[in-house]
C-alpha positions as CSV (number, residue, x, y, z in Angstrom):
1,X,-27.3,20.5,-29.9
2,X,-25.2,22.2,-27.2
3,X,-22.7,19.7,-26.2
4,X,-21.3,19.4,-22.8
5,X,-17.5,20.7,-21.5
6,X,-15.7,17.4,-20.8
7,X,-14.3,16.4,-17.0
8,X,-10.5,16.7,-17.3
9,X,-8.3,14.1,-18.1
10,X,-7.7,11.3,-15.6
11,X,-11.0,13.2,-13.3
12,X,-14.7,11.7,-13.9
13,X,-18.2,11.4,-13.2
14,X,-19.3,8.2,-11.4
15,X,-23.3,7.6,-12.3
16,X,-26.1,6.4,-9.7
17,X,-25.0,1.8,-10.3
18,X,-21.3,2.3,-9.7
19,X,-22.0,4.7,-7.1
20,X,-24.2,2.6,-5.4
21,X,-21.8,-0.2,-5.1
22,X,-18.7,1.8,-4.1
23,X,-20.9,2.6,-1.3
24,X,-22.0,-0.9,-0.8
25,X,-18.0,-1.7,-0.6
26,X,-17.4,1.3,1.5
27,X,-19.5,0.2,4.3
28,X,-18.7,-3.7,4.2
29,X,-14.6,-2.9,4.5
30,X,-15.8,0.2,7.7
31,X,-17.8,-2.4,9.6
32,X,-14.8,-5.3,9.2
33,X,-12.6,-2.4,10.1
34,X,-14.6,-1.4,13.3
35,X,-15.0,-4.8,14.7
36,X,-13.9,-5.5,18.2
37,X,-11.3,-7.9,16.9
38,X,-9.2,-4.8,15.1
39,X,-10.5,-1.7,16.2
40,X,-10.5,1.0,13.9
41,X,-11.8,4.7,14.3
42,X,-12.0,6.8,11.5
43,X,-11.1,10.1,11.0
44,X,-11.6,13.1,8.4
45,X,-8.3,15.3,6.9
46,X,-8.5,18.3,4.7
47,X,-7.9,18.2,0.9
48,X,-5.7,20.5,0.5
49,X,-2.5,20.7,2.8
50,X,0.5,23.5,2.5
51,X,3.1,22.0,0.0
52,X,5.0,22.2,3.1
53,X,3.7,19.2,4.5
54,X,3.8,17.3,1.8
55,X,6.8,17.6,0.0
56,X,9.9,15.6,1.0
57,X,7.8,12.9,1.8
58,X,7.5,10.8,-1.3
59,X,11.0,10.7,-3.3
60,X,10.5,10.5,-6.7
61,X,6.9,10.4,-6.5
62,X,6.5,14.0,-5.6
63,X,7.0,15.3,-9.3
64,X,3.3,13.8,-9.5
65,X,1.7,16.3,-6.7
66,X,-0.6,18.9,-7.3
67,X,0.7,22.0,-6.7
68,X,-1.2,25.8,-6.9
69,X,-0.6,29.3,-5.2
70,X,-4.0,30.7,-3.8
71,X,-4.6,34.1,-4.0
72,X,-2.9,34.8,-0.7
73,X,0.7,33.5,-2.6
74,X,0.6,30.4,-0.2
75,X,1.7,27.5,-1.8
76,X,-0.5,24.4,-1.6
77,X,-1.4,20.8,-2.6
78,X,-4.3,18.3,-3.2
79,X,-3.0,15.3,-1.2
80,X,-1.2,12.7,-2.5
81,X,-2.2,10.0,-0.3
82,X,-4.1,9.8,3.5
83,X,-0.8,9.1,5.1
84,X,1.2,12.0,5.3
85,X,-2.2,13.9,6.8
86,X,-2.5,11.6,9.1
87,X,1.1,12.0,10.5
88,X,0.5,15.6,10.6
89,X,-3.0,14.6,12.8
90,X,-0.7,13.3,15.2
91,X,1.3,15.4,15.3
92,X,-1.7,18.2,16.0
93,X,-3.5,16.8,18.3
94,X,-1.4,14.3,20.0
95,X,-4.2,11.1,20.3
96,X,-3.3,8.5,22.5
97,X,-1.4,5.7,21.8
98,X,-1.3,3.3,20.2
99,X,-4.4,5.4,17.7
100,X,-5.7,2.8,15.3
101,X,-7.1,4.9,12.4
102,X,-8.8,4.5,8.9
103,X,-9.7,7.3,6.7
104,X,-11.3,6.6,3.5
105,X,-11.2,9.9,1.0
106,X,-10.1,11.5,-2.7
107,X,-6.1,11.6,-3.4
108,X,-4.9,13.2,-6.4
109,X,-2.1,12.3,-8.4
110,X,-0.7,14.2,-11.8
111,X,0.2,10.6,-13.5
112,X,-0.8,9.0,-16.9
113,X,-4.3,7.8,-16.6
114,X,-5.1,4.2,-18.0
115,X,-7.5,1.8,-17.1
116,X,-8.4,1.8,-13.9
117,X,-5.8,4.6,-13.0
118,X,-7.7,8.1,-12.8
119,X,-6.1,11.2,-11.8
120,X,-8.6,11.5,-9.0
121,X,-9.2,8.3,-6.9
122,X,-10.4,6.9,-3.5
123,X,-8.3,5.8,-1.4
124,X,-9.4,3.2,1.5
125,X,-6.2,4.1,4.3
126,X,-5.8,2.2,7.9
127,X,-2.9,2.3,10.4
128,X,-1.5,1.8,13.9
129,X,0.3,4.5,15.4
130,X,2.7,4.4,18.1
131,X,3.4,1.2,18.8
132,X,6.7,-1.1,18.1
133,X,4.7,-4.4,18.6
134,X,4.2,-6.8,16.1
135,X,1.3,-8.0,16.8
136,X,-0.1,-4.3,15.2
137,X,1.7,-5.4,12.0
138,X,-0.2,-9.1,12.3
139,X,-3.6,-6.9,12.8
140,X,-3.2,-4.8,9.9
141,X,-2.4,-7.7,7.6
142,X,-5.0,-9.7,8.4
143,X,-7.7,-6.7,8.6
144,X,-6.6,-6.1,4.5
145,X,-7.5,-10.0,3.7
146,X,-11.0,-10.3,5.9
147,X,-12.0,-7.3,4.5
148,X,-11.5,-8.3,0.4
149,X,-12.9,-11.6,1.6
150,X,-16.0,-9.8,2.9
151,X,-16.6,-7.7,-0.5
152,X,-15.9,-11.3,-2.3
153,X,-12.5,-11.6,-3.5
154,X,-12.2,-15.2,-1.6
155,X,-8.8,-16.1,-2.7
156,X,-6.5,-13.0,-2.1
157,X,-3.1,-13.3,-1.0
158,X,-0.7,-11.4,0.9
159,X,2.9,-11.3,-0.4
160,X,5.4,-9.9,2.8
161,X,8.6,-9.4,3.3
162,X,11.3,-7.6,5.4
163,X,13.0,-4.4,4.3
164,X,16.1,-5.4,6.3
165,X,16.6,-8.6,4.6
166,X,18.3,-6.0,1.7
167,X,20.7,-4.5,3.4
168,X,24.1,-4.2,2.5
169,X,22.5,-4.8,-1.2
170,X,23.0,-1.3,-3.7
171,X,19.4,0.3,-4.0
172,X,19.5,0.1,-7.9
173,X,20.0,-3.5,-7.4
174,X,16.9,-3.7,-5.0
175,X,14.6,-1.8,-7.6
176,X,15.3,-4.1,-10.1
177,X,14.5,-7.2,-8.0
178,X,11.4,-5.8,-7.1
179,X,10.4,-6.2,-11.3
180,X,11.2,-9.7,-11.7
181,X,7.6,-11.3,-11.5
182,X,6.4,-8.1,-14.1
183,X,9.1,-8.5,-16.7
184,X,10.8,-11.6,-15.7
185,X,14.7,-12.3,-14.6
186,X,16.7,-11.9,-18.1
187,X,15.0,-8.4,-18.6
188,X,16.1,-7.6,-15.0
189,X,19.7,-8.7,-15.5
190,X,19.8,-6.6,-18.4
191,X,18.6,-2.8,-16.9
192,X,21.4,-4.2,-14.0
193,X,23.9,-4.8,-16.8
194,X,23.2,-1.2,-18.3
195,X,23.4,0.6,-15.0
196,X,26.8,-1.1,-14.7
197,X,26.8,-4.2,-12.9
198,X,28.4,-7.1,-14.0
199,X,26.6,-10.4,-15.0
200,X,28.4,-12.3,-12.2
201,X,27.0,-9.7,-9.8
202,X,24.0,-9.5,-11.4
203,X,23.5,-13.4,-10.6
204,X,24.9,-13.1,-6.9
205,X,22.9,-10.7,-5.6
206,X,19.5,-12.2,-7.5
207,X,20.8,-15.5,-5.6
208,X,21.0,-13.8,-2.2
209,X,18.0,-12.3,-2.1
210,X,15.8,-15.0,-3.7
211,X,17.0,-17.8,-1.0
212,X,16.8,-15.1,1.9
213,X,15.4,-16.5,5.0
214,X,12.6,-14.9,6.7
215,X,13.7,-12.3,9.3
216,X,13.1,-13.4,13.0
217,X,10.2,-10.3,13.1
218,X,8.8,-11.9,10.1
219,X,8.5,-15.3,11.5
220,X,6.5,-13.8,14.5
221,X,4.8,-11.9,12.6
222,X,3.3,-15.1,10.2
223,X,2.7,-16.5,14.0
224,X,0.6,-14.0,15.1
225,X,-1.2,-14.5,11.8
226,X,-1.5,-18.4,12.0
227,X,-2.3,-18.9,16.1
228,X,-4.3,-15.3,16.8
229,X,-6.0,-15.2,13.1
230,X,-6.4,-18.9,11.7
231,X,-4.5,-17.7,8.5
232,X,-2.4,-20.1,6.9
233,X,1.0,-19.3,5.3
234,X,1.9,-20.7,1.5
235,X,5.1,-22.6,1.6
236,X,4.9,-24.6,-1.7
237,X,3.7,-23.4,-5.1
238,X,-0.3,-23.9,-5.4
239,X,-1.1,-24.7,-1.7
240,X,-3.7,-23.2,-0.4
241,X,-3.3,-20.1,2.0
242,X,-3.8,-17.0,2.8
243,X,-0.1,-15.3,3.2
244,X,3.4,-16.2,1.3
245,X,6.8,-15.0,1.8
246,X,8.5,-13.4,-0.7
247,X,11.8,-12.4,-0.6
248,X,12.0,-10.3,-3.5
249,X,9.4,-8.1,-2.6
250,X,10.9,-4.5,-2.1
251,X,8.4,-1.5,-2.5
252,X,8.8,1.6,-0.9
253,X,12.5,1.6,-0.4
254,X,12.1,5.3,0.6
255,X,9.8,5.2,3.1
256,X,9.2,1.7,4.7
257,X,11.7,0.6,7.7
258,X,10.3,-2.9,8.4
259,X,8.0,-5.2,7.3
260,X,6.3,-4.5,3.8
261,X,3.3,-6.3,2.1
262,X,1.5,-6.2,-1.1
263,X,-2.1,-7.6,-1.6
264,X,-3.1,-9.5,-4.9
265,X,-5.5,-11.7,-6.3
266,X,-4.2,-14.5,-5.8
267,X,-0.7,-16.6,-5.4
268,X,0.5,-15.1,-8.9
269,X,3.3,-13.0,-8.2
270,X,2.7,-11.6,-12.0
271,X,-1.1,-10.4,-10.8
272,X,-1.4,-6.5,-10.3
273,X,-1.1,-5.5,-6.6
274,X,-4.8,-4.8,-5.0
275,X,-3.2,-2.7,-2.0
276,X,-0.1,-2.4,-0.1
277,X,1.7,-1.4,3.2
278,X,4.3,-2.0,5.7
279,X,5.8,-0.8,8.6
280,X,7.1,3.0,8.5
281,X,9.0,3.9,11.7
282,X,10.2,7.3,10.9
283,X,7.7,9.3,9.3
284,X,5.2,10.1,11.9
285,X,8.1,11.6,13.7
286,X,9.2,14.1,11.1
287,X,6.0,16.4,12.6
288,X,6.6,15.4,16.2
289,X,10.4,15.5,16.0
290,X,10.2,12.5,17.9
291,X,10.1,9.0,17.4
292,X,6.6,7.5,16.9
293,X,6.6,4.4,15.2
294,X,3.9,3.5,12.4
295,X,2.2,0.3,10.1
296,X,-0.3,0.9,7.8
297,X,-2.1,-0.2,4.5
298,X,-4.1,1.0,1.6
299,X,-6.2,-0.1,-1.2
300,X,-7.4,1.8,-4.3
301,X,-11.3,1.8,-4.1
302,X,-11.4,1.8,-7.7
303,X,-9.2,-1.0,-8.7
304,X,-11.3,-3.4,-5.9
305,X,-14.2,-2.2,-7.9
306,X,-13.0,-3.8,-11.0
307,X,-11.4,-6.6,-9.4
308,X,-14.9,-7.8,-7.6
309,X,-17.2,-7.4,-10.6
310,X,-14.7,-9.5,-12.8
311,X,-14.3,-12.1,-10.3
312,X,-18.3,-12.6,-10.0
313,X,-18.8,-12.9,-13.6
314,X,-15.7,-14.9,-13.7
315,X,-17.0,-17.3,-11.3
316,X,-20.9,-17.6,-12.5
């Protein structure tokens, strides 16, 4: 019996009942997209971009790129994500603003595959381009939580925070905050310790940041969301709600300038992250050499995949 050649690692085949209901999801997160309400227009980006107009863009992360010489010696990449393309769309063709986009399309990433992390995965992108208001950042945050209440997930919440309430705090400290809910306080005192910090700083700056106020933009922002959306924010521990502050939250320290969010299951800060964004003012602008501010979000397609077929056996 002639046996097959295998798909490489973290790449796959997806048969004709998974297929079938990425689509299903697909096309229930375009049409809440397109309503009236947010206004969303999609557009398409090549695969492969010169490593050019990738690299610089993603700190660390970039080690994880896909990087080849075709055989005209120029250097290129799969994309990483859909957001770097689409600054380089604007860039190109100069749409008018504010542009509200979504692309949905394959990204590529060299990391370690596990379960529900493939090398190759869909990603399901959305922005607003060009416009300081922060009534964009209210639209985009409450376009992610209709949208995973249309495909099911009834009960997601939306963790946000301000990147400006850590300044003046050292970035190692920041990274570490950001792990608490994952590996809990002592074991973050502890990297803190071994990077140098002493205890007494260690429980000074964990006290600043946890009883950090919301930032004026933040309380317009969860204004926007409660008069112009109907969403309610989580003040107390097991109330009922759609958004929570949290000021511990602190992804993207490279590349976000204002207001960040991350999407999860529900009110468990512990629960993995369903999709994430924030506001990135300076990004855009690295094409255009000129300011164009920016706020986006994206899920992983395959990760809401998992999540809805749990939560409708978990709730039958």
């Amino acid at each position: 019996m002639i046996k097959a050649p295998p798909t490489p690692k973290g790449f796959r085949d997806i048969a004709p009942p998974l297929a079938k209901r990425r689509r299903e999801i697909i096309g229930k997160i375009i049409d809440t997209l397109e309503e009236k309400e947010y206004g969303f227009v999609p557009i398409e980006t090549p695969t492969i971009e010169f490593a050019d107009t990738l690299k610089g863009k993603y700190g660390e992360s970039e080690r994880l790129i896909y990087e080849f010489t075709d055989r005209g010696g120029r250097k290129l990449v799969l994309r990483y994500d859909l957001t770097v393309p689409l600054a380089r769309y604007v860039a190109t063709y100069n749409p008018p603003l504010p542009f509200r986009r979504y692309q949905i399309g394959q990204v590529f990433r060299g990391e370690n595959p596990q379960k529900g992390r493939f090398r190759e995965f869909t990603q399901v992108d959305f922005d607003t381009v060009g416009s300081l208001d922060l009534k964009e950042d209210a639209k985009i945050i409450a376009a992610a939580i209709k949208a995973l209440k249309v495909i099911g997930l009834k009960d997601v919440v939306m963790f946000i925070n301000d990147r400006r309430n850590f300044q003046d705090i050292p970035v190692e400290v920041v990274r570490v905050i950001d792990k608490i809910p994952k590996f809990g306080k002592e074991a973050a005192k502890k990297e803190l310790m071994n990077k140098g910090f002493s205890e007494k700083e260690c429980e000074e700056y964990f006290t600043k940041i946890q009883n950090s106020p919301p930032t004026k933009k933040l309380q317009e922002i969860f204004e926007i969301l409660e008069t112009q959306y109907g969403l309610k924010q989580i003040k107390k521990p097991g109330e009922a709600g759609n958004f929570i502050f949290d000021p511990t939250l602190a992804r993207g320290l490279d590349y976000y300038t204002g207001s960040i969010f991350e999407l999860k299951i529900s009110q468990n800060p512990t629960d993995l992250s369903i999709g994430a964004g924030g506001r990135y003012d300076n990004l855009i602008g690295s094409f255009s050499k000129k300011g164009i501010p920016a706020v986006g979000f994206s899920f992983g397609l395959d990760r809401l995949i998992e999540l809805t077929l749990n939560y409708v056996f978990s709730n039958n």
